[in-house]
MARFINU-127056 format. One line per field, with one value per residue (C-alpha): y, x, z negated; residue number from 1; residue in three letters. Coordinates in pm, 1 decimal. Example, Ala and Ser with C-alpha at 12.3 -4.5 7.8 and 13.67 -1.06 7.14 Angstrom:
v -450.0_-106.0
u 1230.0_1367.0
w -780.0_-714.0
resi 1_2
resn ALA_SER
END
This chain:
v -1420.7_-1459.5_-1588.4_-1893.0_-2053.0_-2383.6_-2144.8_-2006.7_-2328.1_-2474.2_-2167.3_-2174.6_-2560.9_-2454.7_-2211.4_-2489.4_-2680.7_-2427.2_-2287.7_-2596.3_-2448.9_-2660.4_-2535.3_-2168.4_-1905.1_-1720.8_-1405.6_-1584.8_-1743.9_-1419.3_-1299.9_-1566.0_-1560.7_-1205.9_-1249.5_-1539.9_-1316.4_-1467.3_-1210.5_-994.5_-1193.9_-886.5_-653.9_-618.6_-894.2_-768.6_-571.8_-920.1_-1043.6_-1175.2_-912.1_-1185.6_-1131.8_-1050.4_-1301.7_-1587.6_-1433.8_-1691.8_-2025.5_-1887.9_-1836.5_-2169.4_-2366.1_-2211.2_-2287.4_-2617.2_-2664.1_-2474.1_-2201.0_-1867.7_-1553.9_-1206.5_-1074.9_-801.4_-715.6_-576.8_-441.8_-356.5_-14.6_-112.0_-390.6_-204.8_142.7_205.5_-96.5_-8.1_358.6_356.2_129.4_368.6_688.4_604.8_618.6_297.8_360.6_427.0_92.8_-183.5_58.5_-9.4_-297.0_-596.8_-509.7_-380.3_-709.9_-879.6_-701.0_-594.4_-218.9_-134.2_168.0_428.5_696.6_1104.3_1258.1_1341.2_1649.1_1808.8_2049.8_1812.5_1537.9_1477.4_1766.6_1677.7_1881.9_2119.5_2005.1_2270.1_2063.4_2252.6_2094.2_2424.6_2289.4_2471.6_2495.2_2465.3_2120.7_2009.6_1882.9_1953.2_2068.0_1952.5_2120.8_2012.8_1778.5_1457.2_1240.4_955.3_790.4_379.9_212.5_516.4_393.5_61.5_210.8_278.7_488.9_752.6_813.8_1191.9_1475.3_1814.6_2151.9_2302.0_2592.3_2788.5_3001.7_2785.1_2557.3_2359.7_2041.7_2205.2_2323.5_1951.2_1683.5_1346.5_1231.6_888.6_1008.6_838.2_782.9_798.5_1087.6_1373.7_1628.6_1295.5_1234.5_1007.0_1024.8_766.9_806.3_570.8_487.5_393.5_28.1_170.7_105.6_309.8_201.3_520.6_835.7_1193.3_1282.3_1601.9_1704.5_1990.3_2062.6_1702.2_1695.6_1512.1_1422.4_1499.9_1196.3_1048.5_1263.0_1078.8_1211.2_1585.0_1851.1_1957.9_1609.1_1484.4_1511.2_1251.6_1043.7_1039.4_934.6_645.8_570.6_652.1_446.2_152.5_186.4_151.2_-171.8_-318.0_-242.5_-353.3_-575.2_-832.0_-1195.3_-1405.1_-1714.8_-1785.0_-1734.1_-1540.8_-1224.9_-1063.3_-1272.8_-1587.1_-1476.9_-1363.8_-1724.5_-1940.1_-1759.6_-1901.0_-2238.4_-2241.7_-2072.9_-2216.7_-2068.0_-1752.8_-1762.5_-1535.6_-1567.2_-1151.9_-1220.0_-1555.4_-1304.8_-1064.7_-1325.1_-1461.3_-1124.8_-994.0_-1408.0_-1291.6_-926.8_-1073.9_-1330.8_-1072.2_-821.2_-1126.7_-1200.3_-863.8_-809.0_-1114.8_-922.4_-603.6_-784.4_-963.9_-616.4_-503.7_-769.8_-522.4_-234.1_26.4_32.3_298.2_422.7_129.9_50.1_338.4_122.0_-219.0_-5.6_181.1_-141.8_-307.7_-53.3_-67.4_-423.5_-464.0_-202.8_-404.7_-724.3_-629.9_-484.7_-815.5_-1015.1_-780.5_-830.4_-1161.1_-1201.1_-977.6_-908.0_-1058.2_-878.8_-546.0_-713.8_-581.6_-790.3_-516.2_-201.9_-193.0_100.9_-84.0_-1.9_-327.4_-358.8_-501.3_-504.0_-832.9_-806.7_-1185.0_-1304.8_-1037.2_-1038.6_-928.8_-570.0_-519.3_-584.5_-352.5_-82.1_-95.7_-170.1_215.8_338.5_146.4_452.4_687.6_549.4_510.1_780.0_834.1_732.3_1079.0_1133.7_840.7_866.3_1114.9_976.6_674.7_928.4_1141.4_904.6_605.2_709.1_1057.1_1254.0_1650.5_1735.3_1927.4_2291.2_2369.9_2747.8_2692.2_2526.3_2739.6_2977.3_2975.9_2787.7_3162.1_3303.2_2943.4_2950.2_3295.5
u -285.8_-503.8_-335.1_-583.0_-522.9_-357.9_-104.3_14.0_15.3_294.3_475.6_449.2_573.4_884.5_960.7_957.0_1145.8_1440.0_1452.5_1355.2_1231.4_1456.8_1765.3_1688.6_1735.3_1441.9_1585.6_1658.3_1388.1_1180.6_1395.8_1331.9_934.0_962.7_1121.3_903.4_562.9_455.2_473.0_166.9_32.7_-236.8_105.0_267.2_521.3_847.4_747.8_631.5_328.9_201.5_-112.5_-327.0_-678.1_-618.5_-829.1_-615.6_-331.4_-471.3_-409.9_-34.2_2.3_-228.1_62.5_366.1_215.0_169.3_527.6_670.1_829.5_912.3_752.7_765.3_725.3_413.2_425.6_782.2_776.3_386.3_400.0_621.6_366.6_27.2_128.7_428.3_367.7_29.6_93.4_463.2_261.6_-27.2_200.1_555.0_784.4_897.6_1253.3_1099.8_912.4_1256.3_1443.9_1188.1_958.8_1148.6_1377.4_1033.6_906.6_1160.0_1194.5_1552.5_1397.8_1194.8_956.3_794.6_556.8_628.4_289.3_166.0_281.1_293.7_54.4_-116.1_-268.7_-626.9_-574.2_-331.8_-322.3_-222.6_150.1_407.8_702.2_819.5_1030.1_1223.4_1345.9_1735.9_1773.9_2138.0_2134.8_1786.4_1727.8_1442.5_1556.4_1349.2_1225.5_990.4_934.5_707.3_543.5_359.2_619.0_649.1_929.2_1130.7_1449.0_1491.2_1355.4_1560.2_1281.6_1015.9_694.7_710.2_472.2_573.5_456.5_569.0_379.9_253.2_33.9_-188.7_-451.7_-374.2_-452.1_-328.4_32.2_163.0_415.1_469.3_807.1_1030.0_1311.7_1607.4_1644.6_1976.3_2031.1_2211.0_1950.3_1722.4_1730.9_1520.8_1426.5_1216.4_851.2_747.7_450.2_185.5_333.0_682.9_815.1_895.0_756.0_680.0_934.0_994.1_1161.0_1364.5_1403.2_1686.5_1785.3_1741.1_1826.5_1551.2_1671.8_1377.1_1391.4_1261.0_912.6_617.7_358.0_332.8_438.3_139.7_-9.8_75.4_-265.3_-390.3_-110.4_-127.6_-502.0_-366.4_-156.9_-436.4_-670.8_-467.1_-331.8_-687.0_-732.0_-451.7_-532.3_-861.4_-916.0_-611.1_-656.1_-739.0_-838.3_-1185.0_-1120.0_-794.6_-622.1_-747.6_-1030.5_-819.3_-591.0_-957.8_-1119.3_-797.6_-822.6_-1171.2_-1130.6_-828.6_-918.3_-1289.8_-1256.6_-1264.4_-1568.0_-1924.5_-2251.2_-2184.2_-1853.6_-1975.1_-2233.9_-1999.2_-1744.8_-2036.3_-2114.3_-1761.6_-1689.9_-1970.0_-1895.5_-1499.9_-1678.0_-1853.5_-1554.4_-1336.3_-1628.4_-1661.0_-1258.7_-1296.1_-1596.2_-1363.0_-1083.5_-1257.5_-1395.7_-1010.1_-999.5_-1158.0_-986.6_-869.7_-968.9_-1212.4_-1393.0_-1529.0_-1194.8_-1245.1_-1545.2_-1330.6_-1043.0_-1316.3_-1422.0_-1049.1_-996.8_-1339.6_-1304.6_-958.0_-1013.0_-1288.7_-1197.1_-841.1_-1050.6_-1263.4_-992.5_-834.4_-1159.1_-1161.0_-830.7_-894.9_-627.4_-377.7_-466.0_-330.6_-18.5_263.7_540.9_774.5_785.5_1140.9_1220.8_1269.0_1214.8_1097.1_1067.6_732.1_421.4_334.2_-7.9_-98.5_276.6_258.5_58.1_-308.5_-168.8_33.3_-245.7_-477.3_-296.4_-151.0_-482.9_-548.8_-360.1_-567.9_-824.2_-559.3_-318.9_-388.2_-661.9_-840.4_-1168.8_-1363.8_-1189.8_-1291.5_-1644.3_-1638.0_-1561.5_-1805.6_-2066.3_-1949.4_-1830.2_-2006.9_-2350.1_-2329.1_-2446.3_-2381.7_-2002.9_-1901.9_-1857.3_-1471.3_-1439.5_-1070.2_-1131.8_-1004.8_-773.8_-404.3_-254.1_18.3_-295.5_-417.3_-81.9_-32.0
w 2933.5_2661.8_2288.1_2179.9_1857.1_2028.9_2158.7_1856.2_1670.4_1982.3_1906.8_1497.5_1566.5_1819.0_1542.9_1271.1_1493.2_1582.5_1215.9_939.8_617.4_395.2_577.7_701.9_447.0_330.8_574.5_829.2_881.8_831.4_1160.6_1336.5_1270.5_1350.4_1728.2_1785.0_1741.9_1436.4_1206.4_1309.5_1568.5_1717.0_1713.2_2096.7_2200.4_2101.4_1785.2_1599.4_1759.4_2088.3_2137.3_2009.9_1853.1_1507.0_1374.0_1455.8_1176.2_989.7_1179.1_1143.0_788.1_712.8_941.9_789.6_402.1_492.8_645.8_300.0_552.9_318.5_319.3_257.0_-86.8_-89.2_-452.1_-342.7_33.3_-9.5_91.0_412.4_524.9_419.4_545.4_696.2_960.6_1141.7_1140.4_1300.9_1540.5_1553.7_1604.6_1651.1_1956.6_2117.0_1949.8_1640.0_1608.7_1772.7_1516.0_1198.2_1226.1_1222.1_874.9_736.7_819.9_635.9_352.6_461.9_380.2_132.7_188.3_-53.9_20.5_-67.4_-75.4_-398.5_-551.2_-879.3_-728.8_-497.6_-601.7_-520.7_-316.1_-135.9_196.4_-30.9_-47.4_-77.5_26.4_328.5_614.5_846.8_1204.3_1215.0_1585.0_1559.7_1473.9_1539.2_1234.1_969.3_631.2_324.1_10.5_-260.7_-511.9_-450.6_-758.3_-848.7_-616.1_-648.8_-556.9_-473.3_-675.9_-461.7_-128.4_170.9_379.7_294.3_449.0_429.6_436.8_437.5_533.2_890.3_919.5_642.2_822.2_966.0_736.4_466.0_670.4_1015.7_928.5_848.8_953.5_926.9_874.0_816.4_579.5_428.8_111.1_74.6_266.7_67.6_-173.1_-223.7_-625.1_-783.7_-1121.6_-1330.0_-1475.9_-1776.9_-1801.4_-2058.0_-1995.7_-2070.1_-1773.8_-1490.2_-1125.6_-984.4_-985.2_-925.5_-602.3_-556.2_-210.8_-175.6_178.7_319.2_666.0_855.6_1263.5_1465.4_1616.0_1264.5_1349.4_1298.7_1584.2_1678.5_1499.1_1313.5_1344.3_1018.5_833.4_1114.5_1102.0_715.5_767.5_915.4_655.5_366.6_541.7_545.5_211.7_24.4_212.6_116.5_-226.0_-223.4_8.5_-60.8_33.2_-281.2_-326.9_-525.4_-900.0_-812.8_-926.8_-1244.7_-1323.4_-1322.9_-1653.4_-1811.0_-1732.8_-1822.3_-2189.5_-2219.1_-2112.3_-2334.2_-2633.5_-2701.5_-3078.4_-2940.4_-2719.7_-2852.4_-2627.2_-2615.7_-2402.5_-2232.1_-2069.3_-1984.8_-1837.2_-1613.4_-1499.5_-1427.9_-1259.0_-1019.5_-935.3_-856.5_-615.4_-456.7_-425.2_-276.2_-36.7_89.9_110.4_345.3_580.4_574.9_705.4_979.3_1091.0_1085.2_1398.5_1602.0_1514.8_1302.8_886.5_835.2_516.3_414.4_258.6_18.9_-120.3_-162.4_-335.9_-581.2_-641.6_-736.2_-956.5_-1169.5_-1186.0_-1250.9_-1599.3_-1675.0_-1646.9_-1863.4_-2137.4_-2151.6_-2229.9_-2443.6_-2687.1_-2607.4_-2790.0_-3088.3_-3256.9_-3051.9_-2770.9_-2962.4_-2942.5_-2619.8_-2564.2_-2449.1_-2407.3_-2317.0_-2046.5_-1716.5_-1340.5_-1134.0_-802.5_-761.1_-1007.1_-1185.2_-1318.8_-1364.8_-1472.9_-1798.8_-2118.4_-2193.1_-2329.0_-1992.5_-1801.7_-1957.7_-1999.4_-1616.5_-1478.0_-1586.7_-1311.7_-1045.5_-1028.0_-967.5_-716.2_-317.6_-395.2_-724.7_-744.6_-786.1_-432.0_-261.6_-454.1_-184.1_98.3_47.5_7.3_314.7_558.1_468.2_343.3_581.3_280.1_317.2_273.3_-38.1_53.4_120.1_141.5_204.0_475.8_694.2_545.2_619.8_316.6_238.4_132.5_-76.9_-224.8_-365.6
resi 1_2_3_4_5_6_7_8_9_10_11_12_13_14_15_16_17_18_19_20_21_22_23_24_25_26_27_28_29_30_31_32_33_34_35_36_37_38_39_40_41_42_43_44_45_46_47_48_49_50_51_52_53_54_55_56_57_58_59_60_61_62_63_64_65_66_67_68_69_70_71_72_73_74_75_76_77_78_79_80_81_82_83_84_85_86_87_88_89_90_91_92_93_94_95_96_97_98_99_100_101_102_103_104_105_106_107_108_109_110_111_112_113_114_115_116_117_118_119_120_121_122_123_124_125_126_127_128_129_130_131_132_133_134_135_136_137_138_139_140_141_142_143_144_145_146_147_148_149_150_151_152_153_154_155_156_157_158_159_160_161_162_163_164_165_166_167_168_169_170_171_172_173_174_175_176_177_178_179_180_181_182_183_184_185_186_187_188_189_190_191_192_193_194_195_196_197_198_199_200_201_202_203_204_205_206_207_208_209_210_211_212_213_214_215_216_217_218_219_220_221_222_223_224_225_226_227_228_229_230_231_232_233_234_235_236_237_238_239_240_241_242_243_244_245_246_247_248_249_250_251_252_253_254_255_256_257_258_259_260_261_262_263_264_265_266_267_268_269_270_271_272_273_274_275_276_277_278_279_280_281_282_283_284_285_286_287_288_289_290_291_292_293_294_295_296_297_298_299_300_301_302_303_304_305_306_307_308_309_310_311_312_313_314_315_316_317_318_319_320_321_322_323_324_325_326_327_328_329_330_331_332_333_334_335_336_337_338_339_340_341_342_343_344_345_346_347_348_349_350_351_352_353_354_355_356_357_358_359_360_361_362_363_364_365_366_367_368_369_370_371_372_373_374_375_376_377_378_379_380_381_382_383_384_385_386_387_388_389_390_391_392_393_394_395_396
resn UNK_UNK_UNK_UNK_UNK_UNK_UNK_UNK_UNK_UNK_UNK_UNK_UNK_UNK_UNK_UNK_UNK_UNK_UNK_UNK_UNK_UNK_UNK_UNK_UNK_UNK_UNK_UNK_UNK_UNK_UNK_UNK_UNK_UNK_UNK_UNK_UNK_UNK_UNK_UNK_UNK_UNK_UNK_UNK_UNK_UNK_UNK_UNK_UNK_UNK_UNK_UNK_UNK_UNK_UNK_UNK_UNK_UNK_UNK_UNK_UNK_UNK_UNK_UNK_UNK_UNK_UNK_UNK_UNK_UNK_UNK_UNK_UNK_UNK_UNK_UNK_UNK_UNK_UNK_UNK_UNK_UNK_UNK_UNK_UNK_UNK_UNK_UNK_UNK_UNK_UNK_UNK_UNK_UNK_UNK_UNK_UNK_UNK_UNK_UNK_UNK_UNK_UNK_UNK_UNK_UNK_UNK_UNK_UNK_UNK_UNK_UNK_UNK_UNK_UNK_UNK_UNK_UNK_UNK_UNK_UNK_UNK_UNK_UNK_UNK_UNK_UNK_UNK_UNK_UNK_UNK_UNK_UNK_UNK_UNK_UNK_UNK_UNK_UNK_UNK_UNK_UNK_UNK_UNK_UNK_UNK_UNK_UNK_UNK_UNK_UNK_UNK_UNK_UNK_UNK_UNK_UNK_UNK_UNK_UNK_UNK_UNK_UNK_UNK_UNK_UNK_UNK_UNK_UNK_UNK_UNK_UNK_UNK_UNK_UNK_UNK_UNK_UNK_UNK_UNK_UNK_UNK_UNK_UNK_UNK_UNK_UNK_UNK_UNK_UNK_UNK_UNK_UNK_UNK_UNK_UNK_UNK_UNK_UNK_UNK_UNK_UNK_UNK_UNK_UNK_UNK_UNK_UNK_UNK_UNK_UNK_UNK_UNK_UNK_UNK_UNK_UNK_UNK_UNK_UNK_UNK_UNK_UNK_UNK_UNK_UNK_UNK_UNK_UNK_UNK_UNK_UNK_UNK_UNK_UNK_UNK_UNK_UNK_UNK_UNK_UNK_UNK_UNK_UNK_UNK_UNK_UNK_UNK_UNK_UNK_UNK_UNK_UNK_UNK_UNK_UNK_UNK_UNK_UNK_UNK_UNK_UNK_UNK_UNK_UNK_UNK_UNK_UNK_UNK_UNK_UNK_UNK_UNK_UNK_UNK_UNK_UNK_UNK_UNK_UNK_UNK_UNK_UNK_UNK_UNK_UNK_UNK_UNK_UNK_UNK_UNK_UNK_UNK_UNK_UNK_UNK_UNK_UNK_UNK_UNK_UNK_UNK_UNK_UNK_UNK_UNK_UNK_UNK_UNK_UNK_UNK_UNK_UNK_UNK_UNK_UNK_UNK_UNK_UNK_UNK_UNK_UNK_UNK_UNK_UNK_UNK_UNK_UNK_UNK_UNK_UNK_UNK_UNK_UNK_UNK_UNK_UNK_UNK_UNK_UNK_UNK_UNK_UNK_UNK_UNK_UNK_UNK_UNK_UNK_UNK_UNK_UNK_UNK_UNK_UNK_UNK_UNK_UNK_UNK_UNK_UNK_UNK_UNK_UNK_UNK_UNK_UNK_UNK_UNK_UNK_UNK_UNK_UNK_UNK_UNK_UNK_UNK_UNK_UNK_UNK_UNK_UNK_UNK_UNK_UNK_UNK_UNK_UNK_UNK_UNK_UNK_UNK_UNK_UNK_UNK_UNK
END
């Protein structure tokens, strides 16, 4: 049977019906949206959606914001919804997706992802982390360290990478696996940042027992299964849904409307030119997402994040001169370690010096400079002598 928007708004109002907004706890109401296929409608009945054309997500959300029905909190569950979510769907077993997708959903778990190493950053198929199957027990035992990790100190699960087989390849001789964070020989430990806080972390990994059954794809699969995972991460950076004059260049704009003392022709230029490029980046976001209806992300979502990133440091430094001297000013730089990043709630200084990290997480920009150029413009590859060599000999 085909899904057609008239079905899914009966079932959004049977769902309003069963579970009132002003009575149903944020959770539990978050359940119930789940089970009744509303969550991600193009997802297969039973794992929260109908198998509905993606497109029609929106006819959903619009109905449930106009009833006031809760929902999920990105800015906190993020990774869970923009990566964890389509590539347990993409690559997991049926157990594997009952078992994870519905408390992902909710935000009953939060996820992080161990990739990045000290080691292995841009680079990163050349992660040293190793994961050794004991046959005994049939579990995989972890060592490494992973870095750059957000979220790690409230997260219950791990998308992790590690190395299987040394002798093969740097990209052919890993695994994908889900691992719990609270399993014994996980230790977190926090990173501050220039913002003086401490969102991402350090992760120690000393003889974590992994159950095979929380693979992710083959053994050996894991640089295609954390392609997945990479693709979908740099659109969710990138191409977010905001409204027109939304995000970044809303805090910029409100300053000069508000502050009219302020204002030079120099920066009233530069605000009209930044206004513009933000309406263009939302624009295209929007055309990226309706190509997501039919199918997978691909490249292209490199572009929209390179994009985020430029703008984002641009826009912050704007209104940073805008302000003069009291954009020098920082509220706090108290050590903390939230659970979700707040880049329009904080102050000028915040946002600029955060927005410095937006070319260096989900990818950094020299990288996916590269893939644009490779994958979307199909210029010649950079040579990669290593290409090929079994990643003992790389790592001598």
């Amino acid at each position: 049977m085909t899904v057609t928007a008239a079905h899914l708004l009966h079932r959004t109002g049977e769902l309003l019906v069963a579970h009132p907004p002003a009575t149903t706890g944020t959770t539990a109401f978050l359940h119930a949206r789940f089970d009744a296929g509303l969550a991600w409608v193009h997802y297969p009945e039973g794992l929260g959606g109908l198998g509905a054309p993606r497109a029609l997500q929106g006819v959903v959300d619009a109905a449930l914001e106009a009833a006031g029905a809760p929902g999920n909190d990105p800015r906190r569950i993020g990774i869970g919804l923009g990566m964890a979510a389509p590539t347990i769907l993409a690559y997991g077993t049926p157990g594997q997706k009952r078992r994870f997708l519905r408390p992902l959903w909710a935000g009953d778990e939060v996820w992080c992802q161990l990739f990045s190493e000290p080691g292995a950053g841009s680079d990163l198929a050349a992660l040293a982390t190793r994961a050794v199957l004991d046959e005994g027990s049939g579990d995989w035992v972890v060592d490494g360290q992973k870095v750059w990790t957000s979220s790690a100190h409230t997260a219950r699960w791990a998308l992790l990478l590690a190395r299987t087989d040394p002798a093969l390849p740097k990209h052919r001789g890993i695994t994908y696996f889900l691992c719990d964070m609270r399993a014994p020989g996980v230790e977190v430990r926090p990173l501050r940042q220039l913002t003086g806080e401490a969102e991402f972390n350090e992760v120690f990994l000393t003889g974590v027992r992994v159950p095979d059954s929380h693979r992710l794809g083959a053994v050996g699969q894991g640089w295609a299964v954390a392609r997945t995972t990479l693709m979908n991460e740099r659109v969710s950076i990138g191409g977010a849904d905001v409204p027109r004059e939304g995000g970044m260049i809303a805090r910029l704009a409100t300053v000069w409307r508000e502050r009219p003392e302020l204002r030079t022709h120099a920066l009233h230029q530069r605000l009209l030119e930044l206004w513009t490029e933000a309406e263009v980046a939302r624009l295209t976001a929007e055309r990226l997402r309706q190509q997501l209806a039919a199918g997978a992300p691909g490249p292209e979502g490199s572009g929209m994040k390179l994009t985020f990133a430029r703008l984002n440091q641009e826009i912050s430094a704007t209104e940073v001169e805008l302000l003069g001297e009291e954009g020098l000013l920082y509220g706090d730089w108290t050590l903390r370690r939230p659970d979700r990043v707040d880049f329009t709630g904080r102050d000028a200084g915040y946002r600029y010096l955060r927005a410095k990290g937006n070319s260096i997480e989900g990818g950094t920009s020299e990288v996916l400079l590269n893939i644009v150029a490779e994958r979307v413009l199909g210029l010649p590859p950079e040579p990669r002598d290593d290409k090929d060599t079994p990643w003992k000999d790389l790592s001598r």
